[in-house]
KOLTI-950864 format. One record per residue (C-alpha): z negated, x negated, y; residue in three letters; residue number from 1. Coordinates in nm, 2 decimals, padded with zeros to 4 digits. Layout:
KOLTI-950864
> Z|X|Y|ALA|NUM
...
//
This chain:
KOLTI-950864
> 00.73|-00.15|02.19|UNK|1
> 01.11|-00.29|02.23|UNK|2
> 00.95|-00.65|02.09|UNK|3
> 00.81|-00.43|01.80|UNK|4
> 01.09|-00.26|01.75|UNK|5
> 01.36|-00.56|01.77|UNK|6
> 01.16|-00.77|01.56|UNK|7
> 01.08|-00.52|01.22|UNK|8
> 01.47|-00.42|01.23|UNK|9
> 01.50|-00.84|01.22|UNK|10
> 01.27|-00.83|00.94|UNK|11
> 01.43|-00.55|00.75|UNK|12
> 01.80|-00.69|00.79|UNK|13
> 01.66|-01.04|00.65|UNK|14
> 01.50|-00.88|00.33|UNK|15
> 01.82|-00.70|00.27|UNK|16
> 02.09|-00.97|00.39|UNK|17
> 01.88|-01.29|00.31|UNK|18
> 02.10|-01.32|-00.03|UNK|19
> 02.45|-01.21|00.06|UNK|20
> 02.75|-01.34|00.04|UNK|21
> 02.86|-01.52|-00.26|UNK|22
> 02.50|-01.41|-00.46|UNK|23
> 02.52|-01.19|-00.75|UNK|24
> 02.46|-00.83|-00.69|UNK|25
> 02.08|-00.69|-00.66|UNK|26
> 01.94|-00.60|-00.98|UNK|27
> 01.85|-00.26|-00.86|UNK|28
> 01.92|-00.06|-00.52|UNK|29
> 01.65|00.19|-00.40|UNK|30
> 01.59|00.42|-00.18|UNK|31
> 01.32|00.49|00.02|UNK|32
> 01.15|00.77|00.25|UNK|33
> 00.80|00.56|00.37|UNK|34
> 00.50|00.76|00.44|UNK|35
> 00.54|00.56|00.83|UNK|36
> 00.67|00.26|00.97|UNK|37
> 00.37|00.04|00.92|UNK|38
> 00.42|-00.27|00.75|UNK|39
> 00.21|-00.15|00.40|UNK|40
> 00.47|00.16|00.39|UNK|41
> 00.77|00.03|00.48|UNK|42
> 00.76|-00.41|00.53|UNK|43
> 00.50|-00.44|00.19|UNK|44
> 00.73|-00.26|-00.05|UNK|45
> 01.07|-00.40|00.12|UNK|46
> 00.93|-00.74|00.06|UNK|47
> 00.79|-00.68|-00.28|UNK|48
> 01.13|-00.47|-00.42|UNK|49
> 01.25|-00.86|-00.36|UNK|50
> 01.01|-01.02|-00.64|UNK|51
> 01.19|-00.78|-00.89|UNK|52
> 01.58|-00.87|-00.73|UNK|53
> 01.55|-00.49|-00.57|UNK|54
> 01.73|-00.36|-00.26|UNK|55
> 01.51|-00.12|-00.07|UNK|56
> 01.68|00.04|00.18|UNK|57
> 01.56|00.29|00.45|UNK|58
> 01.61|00.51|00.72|UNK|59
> 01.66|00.37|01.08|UNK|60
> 01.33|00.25|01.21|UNK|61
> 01.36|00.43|01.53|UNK|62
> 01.34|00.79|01.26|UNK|63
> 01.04|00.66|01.13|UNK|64
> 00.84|00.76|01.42|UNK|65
> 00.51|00.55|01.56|UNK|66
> 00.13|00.65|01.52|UNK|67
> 00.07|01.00|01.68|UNK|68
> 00.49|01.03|01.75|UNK|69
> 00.59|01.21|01.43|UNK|70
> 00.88|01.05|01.28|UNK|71
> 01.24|01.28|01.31|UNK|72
> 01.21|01.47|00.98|UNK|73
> 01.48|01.67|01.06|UNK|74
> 01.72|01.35|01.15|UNK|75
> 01.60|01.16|00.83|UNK|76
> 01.73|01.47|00.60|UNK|77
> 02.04|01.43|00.79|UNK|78
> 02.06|01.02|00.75|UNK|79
> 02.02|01.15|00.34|UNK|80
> 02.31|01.39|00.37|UNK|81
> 02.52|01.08|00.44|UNK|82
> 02.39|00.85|00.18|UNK|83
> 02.59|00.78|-00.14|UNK|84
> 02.28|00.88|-00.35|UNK|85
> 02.49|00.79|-00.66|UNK|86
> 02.46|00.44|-00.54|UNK|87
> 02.11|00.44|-00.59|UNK|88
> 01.95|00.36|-00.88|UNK|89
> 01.61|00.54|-00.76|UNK|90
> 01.46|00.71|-00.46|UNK|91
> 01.12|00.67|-00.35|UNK|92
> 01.07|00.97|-00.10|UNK|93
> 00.70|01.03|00.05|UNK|94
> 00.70|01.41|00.11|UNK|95
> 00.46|01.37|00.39|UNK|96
> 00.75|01.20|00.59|UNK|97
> 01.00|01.47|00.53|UNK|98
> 00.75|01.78|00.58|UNK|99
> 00.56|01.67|00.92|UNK|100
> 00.70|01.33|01.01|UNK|101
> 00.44|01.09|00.82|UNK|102
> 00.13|01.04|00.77|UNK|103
> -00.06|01.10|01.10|UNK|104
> 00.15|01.38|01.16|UNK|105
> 00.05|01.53|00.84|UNK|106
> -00.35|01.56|00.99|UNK|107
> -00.25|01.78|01.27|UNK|108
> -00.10|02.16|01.25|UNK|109
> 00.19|02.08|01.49|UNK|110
> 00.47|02.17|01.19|UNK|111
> 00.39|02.51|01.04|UNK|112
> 00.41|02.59|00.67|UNK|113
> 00.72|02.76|00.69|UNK|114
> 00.93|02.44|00.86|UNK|115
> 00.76|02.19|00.60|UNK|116
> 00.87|02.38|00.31|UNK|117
> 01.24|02.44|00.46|UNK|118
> 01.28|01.99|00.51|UNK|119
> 01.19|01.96|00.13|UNK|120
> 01.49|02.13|00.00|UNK|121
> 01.69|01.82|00.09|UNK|122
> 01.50|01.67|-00.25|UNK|123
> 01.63|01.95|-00.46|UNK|124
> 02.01|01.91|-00.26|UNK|125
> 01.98|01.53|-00.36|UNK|126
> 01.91|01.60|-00.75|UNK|127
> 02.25|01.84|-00.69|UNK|128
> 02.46|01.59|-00.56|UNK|129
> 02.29|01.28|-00.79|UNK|130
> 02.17|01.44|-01.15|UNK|131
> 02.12|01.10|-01.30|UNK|132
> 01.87|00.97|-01.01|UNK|133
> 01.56|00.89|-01.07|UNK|134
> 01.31|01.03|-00.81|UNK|135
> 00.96|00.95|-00.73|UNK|136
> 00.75|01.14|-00.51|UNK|137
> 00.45|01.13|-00.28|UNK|138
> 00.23|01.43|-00.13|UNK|139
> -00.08|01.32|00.04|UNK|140
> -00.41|01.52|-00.02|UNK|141
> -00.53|01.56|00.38|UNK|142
> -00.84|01.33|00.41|UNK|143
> -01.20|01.44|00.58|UNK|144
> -01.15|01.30|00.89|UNK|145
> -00.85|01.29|01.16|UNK|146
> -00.69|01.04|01.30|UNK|147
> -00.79|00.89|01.58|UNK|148
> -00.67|00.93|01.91|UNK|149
> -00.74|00.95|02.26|UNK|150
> -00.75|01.35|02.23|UNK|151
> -01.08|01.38|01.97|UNK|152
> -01.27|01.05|02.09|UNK|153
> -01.58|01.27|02.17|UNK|154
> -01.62|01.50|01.84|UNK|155
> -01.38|01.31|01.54|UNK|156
> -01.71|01.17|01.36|UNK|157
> -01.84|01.49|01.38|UNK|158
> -01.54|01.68|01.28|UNK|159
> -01.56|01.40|00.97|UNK|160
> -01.94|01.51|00.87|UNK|161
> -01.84|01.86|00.86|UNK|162
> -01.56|01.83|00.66|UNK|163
> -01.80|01.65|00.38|UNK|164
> -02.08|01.89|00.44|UNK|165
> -01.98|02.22|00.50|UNK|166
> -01.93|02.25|00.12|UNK|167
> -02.28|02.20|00.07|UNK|168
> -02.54|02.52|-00.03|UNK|169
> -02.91|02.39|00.04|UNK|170
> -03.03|02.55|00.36|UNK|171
> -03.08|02.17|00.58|UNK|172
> -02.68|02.16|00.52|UNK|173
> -02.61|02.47|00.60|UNK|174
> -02.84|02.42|00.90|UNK|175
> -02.65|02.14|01.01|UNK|176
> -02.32|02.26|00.98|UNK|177
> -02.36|02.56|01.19|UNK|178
> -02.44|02.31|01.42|UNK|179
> -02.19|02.10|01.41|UNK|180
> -01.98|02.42|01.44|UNK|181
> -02.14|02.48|01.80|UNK|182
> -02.05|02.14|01.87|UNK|183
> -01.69|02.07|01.76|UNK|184
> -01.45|02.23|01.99|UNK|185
> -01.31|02.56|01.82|UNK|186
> -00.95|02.46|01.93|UNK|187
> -01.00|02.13|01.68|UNK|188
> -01.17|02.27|01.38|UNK|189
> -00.94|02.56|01.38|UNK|190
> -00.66|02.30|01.38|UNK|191
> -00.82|02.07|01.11|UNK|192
> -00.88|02.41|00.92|UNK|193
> -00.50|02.53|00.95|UNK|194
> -00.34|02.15|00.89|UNK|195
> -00.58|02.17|00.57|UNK|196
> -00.49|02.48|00.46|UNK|197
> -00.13|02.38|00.52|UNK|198
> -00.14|02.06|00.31|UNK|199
> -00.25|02.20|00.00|UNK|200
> 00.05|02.48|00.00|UNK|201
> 00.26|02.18|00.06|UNK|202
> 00.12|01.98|-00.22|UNK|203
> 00.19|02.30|-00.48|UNK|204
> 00.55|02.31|-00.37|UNK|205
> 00.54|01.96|-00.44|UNK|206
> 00.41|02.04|-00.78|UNK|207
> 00.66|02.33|-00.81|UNK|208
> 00.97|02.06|-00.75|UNK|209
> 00.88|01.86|-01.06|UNK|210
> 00.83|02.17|-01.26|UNK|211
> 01.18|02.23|-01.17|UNK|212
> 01.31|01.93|-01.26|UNK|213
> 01.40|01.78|-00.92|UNK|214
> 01.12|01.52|-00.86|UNK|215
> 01.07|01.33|-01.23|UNK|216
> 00.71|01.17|-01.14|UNK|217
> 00.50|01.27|-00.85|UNK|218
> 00.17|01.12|-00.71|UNK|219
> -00.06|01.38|-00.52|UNK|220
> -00.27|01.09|-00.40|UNK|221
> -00.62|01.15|-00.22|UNK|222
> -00.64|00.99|00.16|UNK|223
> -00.97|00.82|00.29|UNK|224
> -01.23|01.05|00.09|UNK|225
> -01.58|01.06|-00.03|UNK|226
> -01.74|01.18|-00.37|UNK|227
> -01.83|01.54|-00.14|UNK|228
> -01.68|01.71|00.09|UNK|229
> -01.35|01.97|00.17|UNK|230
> -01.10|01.78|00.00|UNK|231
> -01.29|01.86|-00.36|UNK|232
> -01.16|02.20|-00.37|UNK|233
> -00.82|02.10|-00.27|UNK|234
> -00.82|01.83|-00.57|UNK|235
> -00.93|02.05|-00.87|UNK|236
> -00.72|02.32|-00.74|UNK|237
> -00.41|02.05|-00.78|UNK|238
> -00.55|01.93|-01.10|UNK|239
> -00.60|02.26|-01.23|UNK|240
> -00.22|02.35|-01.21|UNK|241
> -00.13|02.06|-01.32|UNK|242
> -00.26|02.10|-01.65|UNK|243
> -00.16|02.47|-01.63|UNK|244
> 00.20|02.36|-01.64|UNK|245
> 00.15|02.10|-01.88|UNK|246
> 00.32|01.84|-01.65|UNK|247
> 00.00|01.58|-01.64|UNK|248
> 00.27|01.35|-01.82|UNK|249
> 00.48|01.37|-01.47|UNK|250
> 00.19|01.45|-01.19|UNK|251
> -00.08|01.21|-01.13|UNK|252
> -00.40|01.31|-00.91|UNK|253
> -00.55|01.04|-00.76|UNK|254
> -00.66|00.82|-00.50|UNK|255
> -00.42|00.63|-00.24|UNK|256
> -00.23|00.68|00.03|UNK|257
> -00.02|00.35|00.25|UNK|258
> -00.01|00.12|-00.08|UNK|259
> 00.14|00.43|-00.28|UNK|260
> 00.53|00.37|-00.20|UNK|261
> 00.41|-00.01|-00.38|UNK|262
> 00.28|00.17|-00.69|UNK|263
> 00.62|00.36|-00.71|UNK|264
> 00.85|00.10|-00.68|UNK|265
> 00.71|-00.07|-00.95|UNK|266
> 00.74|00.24|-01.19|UNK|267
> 01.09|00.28|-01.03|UNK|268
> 01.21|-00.11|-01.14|UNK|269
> 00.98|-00.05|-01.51|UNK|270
> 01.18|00.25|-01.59|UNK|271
> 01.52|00.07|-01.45|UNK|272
> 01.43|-00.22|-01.71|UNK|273
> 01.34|00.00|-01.96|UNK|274
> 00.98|-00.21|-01.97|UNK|275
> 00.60|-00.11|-01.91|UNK|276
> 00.41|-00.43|-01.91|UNK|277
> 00.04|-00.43|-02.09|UNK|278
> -00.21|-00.50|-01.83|UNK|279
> -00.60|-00.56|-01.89|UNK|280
> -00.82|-00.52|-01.62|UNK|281
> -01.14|-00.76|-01.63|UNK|282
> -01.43|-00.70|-01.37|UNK|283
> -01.64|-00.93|-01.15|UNK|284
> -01.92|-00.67|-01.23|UNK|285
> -01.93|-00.42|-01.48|UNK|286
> -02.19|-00.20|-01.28|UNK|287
> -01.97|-00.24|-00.92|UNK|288
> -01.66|-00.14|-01.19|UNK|289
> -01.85|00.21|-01.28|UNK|290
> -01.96|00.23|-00.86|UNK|291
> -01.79|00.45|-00.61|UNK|292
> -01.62|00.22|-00.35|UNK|293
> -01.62|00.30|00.00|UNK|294
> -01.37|00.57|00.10|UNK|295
> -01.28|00.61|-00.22|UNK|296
> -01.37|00.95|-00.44|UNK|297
> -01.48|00.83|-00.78|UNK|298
> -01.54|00.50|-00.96|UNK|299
> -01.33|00.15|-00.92|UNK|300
> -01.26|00.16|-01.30|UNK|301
> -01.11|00.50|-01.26|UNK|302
> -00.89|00.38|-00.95|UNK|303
> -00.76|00.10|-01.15|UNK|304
> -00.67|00.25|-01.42|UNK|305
> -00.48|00.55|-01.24|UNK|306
> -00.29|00.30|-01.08|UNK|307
> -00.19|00.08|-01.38|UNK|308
> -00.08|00.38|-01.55|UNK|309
> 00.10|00.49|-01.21|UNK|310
> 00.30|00.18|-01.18|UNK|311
> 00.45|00.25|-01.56|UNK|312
> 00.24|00.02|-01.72|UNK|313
> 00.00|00.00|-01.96|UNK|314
> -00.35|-00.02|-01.99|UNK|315
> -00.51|-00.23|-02.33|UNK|316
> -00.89|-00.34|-02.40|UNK|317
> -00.79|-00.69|-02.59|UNK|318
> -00.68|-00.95|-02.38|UNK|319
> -00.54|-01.07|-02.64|UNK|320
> -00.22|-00.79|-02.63|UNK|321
> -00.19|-00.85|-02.26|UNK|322
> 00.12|-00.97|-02.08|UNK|323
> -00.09|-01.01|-01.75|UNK|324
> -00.44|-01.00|-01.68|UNK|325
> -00.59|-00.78|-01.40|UNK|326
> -00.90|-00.98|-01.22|UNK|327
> -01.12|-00.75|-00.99|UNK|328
> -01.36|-00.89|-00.81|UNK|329
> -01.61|-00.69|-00.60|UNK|330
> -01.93|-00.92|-00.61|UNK|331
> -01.93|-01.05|-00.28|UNK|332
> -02.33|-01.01|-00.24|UNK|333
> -02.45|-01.18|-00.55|UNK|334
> -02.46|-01.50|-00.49|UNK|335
> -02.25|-01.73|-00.71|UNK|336
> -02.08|-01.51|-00.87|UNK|337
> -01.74|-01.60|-00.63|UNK|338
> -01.72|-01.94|-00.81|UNK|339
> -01.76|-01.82|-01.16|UNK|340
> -01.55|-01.56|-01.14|UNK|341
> -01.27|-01.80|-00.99|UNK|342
> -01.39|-02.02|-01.28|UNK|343
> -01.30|-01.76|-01.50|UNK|344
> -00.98|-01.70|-01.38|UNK|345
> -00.87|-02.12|-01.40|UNK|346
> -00.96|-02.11|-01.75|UNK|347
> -00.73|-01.79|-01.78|UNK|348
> -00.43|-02.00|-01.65|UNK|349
> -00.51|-02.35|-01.78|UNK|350
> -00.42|-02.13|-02.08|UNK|351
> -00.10|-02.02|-01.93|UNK|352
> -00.20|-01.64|-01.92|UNK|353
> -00.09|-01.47|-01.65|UNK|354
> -00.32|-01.31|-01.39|UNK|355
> -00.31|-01.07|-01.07|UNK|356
> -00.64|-01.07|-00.87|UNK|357
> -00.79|-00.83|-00.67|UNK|358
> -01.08|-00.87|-00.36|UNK|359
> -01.25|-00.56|-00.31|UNK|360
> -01.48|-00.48|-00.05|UNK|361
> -01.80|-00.28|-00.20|UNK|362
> -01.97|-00.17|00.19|UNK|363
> -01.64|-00.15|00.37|UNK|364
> -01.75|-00.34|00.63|UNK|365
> -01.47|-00.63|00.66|UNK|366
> -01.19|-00.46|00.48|UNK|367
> -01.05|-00.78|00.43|UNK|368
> -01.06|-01.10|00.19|UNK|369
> -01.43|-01.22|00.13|UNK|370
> -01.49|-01.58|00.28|UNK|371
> -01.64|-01.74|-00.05|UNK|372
> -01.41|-01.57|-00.32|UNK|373
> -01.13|-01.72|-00.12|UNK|374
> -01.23|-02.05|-00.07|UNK|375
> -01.30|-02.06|-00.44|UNK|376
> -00.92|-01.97|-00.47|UNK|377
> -00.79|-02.22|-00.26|UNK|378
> -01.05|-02.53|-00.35|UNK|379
> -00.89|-02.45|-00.72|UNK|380
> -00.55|-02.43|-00.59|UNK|381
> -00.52|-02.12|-00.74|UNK|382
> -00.33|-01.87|-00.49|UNK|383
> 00.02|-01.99|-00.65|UNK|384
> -00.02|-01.94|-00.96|UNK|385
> -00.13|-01.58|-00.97|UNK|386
> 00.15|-01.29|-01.03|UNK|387
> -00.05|-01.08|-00.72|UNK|388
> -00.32|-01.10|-00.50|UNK|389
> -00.44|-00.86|-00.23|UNK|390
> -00.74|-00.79|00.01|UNK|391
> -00.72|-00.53|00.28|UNK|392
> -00.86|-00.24|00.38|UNK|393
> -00.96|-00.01|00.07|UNK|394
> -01.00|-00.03|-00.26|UNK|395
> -00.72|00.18|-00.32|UNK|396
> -00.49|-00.05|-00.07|UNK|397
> -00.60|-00.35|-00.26|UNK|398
> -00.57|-00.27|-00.60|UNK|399
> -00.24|-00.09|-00.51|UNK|400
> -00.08|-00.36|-00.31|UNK|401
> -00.21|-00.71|-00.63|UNK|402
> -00.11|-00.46|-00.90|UNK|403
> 00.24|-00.38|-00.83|UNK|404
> 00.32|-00.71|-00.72|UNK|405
> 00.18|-00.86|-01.03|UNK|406
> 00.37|-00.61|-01.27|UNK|407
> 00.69|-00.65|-01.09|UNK|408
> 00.66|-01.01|-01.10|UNK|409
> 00.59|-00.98|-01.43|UNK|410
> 00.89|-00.77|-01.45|UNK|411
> 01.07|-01.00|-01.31|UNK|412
> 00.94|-01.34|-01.55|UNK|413
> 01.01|-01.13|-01.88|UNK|414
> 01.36|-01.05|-01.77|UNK|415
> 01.54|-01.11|-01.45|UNK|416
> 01.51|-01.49|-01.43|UNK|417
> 01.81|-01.59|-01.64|UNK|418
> 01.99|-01.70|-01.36|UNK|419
> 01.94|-01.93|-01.14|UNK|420
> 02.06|-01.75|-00.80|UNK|421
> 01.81|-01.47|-00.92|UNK|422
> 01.51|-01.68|-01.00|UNK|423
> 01.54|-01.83|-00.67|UNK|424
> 01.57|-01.52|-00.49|UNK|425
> 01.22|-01.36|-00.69|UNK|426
> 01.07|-01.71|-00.66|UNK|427
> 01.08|-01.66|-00.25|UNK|428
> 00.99|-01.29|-00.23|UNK|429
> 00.67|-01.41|-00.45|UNK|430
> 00.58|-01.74|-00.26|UNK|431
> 00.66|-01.51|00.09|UNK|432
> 00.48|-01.22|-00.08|UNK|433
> 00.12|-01.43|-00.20|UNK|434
> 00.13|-01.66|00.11|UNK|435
> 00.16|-01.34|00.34|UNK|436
> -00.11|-01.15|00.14|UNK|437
> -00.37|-01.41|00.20|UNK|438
> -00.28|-01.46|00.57|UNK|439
> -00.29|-01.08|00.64|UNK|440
> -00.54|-01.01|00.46|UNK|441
> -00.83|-01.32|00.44|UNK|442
> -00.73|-01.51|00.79|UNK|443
> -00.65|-01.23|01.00|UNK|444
> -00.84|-00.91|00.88|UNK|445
> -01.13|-01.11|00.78|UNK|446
> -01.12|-01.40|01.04|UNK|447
> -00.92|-01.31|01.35|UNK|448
> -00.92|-00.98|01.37|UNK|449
> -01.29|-00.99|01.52|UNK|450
> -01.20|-01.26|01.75|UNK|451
> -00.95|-01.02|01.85|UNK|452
> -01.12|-00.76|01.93|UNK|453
> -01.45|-00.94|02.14|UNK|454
> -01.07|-01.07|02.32|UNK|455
> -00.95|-00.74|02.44|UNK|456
> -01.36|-00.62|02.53|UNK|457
> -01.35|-00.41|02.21|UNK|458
> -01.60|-00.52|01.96|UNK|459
> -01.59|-00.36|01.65|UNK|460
> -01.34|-00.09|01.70|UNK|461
> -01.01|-00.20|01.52|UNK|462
> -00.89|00.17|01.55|UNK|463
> -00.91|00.17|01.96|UNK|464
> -00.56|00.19|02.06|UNK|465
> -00.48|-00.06|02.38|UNK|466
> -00.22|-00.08|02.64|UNK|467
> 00.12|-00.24|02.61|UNK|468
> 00.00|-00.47|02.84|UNK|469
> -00.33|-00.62|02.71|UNK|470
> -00.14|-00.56|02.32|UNK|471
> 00.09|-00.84|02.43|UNK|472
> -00.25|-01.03|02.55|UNK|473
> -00.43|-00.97|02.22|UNK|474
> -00.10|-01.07|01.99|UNK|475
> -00.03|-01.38|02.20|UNK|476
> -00.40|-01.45|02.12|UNK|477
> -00.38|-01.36|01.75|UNK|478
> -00.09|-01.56|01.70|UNK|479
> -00.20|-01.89|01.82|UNK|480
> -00.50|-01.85|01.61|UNK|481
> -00.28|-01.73|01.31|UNK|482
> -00.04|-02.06|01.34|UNK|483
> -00.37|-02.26|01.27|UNK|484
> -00.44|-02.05|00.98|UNK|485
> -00.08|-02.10|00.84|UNK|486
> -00.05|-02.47|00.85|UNK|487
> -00.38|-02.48|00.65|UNK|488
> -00.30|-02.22|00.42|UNK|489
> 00.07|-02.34|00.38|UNK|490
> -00.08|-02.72|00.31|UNK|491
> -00.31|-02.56|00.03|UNK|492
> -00.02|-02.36|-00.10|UNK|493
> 00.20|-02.67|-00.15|UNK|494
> -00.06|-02.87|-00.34|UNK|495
> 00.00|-02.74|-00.67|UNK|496
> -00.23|-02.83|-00.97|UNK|497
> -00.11|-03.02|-01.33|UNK|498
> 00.03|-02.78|-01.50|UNK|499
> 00.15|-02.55|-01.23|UNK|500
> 00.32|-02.18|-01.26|UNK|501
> 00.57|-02.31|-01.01|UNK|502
> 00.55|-02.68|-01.14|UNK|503
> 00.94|-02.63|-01.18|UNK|504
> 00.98|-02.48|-00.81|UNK|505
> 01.06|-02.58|-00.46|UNK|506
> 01.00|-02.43|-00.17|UNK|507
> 01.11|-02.53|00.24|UNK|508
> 00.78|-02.54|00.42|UNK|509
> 00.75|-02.16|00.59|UNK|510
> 00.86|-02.16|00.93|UNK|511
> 00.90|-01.89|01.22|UNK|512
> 00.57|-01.74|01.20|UNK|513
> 00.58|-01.40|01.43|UNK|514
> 00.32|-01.17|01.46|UNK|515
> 00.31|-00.84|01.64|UNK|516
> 00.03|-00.51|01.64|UNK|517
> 00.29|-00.27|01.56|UNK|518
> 00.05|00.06|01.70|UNK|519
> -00.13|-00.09|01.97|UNK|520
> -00.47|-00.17|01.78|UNK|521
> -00.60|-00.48|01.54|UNK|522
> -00.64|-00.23|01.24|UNK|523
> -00.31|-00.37|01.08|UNK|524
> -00.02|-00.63|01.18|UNK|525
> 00.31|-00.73|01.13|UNK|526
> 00.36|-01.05|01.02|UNK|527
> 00.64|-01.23|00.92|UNK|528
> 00.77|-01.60|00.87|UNK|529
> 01.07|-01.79|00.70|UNK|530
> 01.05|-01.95|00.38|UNK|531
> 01.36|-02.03|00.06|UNK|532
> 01.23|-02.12|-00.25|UNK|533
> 01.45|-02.30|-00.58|UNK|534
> 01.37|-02.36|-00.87|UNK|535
> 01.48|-02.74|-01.02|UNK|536
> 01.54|-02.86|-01.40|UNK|537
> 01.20|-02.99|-01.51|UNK|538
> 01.22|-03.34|-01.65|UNK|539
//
């Protein structure tokens, strides 16, 4: 834990203090209230506010909290009070953070309603003291299934199935939700019911703050879901006051949760720039595009294009009116279509277009980069020249994660790059940000992380939460195989095609790799390495 914690204060000190000194002033400052202190809430969008020349700065890590320890809500909102909020340009707060202490904590009915609604008025006492700050917001729609933990081992899957089929009205549903009922301990369904019930009073106070005028865009974004189950009710009911208040303009509904601070930031730095780049999303399939991923609660189309309008940008049909292309690709069981569809995507930028790419997972059984898509990405030399690029987890964490990186990059091309000191500074938050996606995401998530697991005697159970003792086995492990992974990945990095998006850049060879499990478990890692990028008068 001290390792963990010494190292991601390192890693937040360099994102901020990398550039000081003599270096022109940030081209924005903003602030940010994650969802929790794991790396896609709080590392992610501190590395990514870089591409577009943006401070993000946060609260102490050791407020954030860690896994089932709720952050200190009560200490954050008193970390605000001392902030100059005038300073900021924007504020990036997830609600879930200030209300119960993050995400996790949000699942459970530890904080009742009455203390969750009190810790919110610090949003309305920071639109007092700032008026002309821009704030973003984030309420989490409570997902079907709990956390796990070492509490609800025995009944959490079941707890899951009745949560999507207690909804249900034919009789064999009914008949096995009664006895699922007899099965669940009443202690943790009445919890689940009451955190539930909770959640959705929190997400209509949320509402109520942007009807008010204090929050000025707000996602209500739906956690790990299905097409059925509890959460359906909660939805409509959210969507249906919405519309009531005429604020659809200002509220989205939709899916997300971790990658939704990403999504955010790069509305915050559009609106900053006064800019809303035209993005057109092309699909690897157009029947996968119109399918229902796993986790997910309607079709991939639909996420897309919630989150392109989510980020501030916008959403056109000709690729011809395009500043950046959106690829998806999703066909990793018809067999071919990996090449082709990285075939596709050269032609794109042999003709200089500008393109962000996307790996999705359609059975959620690797939630990580697919072997053949990537190869085809790296035989082309392909990974740097794209604006964004992610592969982890969801569909909702991979298309929020390539997206915003790709708009603010684009951002960042079309009008930060003017000087040298700040093109250098975006060039290495996007050559750190594309080679970090692809190591996360393809070699350890897809590659390691299995290895990993048959290591520490746990096969197939990324969620299983370890000792200190064999965590420091398992990351000794990991990083040893990762270091292999970089040198190969950094040599294909460096060999950049005729022609090349960063033809007229030069990077040191990354360095310093570091690599820790931040909660105990192989579901998600910190990683982290050195790398300075210039850019250098073409001839």
């Amino acid at each position: 834990m001290t390792r963990f914690l010494t190292f991601l204060v390192f890693v937040a000190g360099l994102s901020l203090s990398a550039f000081a000194g003599k270096e022109p002033a940030y081209n924005a400052r903003i602030l940010l209230i994650p969802l929790d202190d794991r790396p896609p809430c709080l590392q992610f969008t501190q590395r990514m506010g870089l591409i577009g020349d943006a401070q993000v700065v946060t609260p102490p890590l050791e407020l954030l909290g860690r896994f089932t320890t709720p952050g200190q809500s009560d200490k954050i909102i008193s970390w605000l009070q001392e902030q100059d909020l005038k300073s900021f340009d924007a504020a990036i707060i997830a609600l879930d953070m200030l209300a119960y202490g993050g995400l996790v904590g949000s699942r459970v009915h530890d904080v009742p309603f009455e203390v969750a609604i009190k810790r919110l008025d610090i949003v309305a006492t920071m639109r007092k003291r700032a008026p002309g700050l821009k704030i973003y917001g984030q309420s989490v729609v409570m997902r079907l299934a709990p956390t796990a933990d070492r509490k609800n081992g025995a009944y959490r899957e079941k707890l899951a199935q009745w949560a999507e089929i207690s909804v249900a009205t034919d009789p064999a549903a009914k008949a096995e939700t009664a006895k699922l009922e007899q099965e669940i301990p009443a202690e943790g369904l009445a919890d689940y019911k009451q955190a539930r019930s909770r959640n959705l009073r929190v997400n209509q106070q949320a509402i109520d703050l942007v009807r008010r005028g204090v929050i000025d865009y707000l996602l209500l974004t739906q956690d790990d879901a299905k097409p059925k189950g509890v959460h359906i009710a909660d939805r409509e009911t959210l969507i249906t006051e919405t519309r009531r208040l005429k604020l659809t303009d200002k509220i989205a509904v939709q899916p997300g949760a971790d990658e939704v601070s990403m999504l955010l930031l790069a509305r915050a730095l559009n609106k900053h720039a006064t800019y809303s780049p035209k993005v057109k999303a092309v699909y690897s399939s157009e029947k996968l595009g119109n399918t229902v991923m796993p986790f997910e609660d309607r079709p991939l189309r639909q996420t897309v294009s919630y989150h392109i309008k989510a980020t501030g940008s916008q959403e056109v049909n000709d690729e011809r009116d395009a500043d950046v292309l959106y690829y998806v690709f999703a066909s990793r069981f018809e067999p071919g279509r990996a090449d082709s569809f990285a075939d596709e995507i050269d032609a794109k930028i042999k003709q200089n277009k500008r393109v962000i790419v996307a790996d999705i997972d359609p059975k959620g059984d690797v939630q990580g980069g697919d072997t053949p898509f990537t190869m085809a990405l790296e035989k082309r030399h392909l990974l740097p020249e794209l604006s964004g690029y992610a592969s982890w987890n969801t569909a909702g964490n991979t298309i929020g994660t390539a997206l915003p990186q790709g708009v603010i990059f684009t951002l960042g091309e079309a009008k930060l790059m003017k000087q040298s000191s700040v093109a250098n500074r975006i060039w290495t938050a996007q050559s750190w940000f594309l080679i970090h996606r692809v190591l996360d995401d393809y070699y350890f998530h897809n590659l390691i992380r299995a290895k990993a697991n048959q290591f520490a005697k746990q096969v197939g159970r990324s969620s299983t939460l370890m000792s200190d003792e064999t965590t420091s086995q398992v990351e000794a492990y990991c990083l040893k195989l990762l270091q292999q992974s970089f040198d190969e990945l950094v040599t294909n990095y460096e060999q950049k095609r005729p022609g090349s998006l960063q033809q007229a850049v030069r990077c040191t060879k990354p360095t310093a790799l570091r690599f820790d499990l931040p909660w105990n478990r192989t579901f998600e890692a910190m990683i982290d390495f050195t790398i300075s990028c210039h850019s250098v008068p073409e001839n």
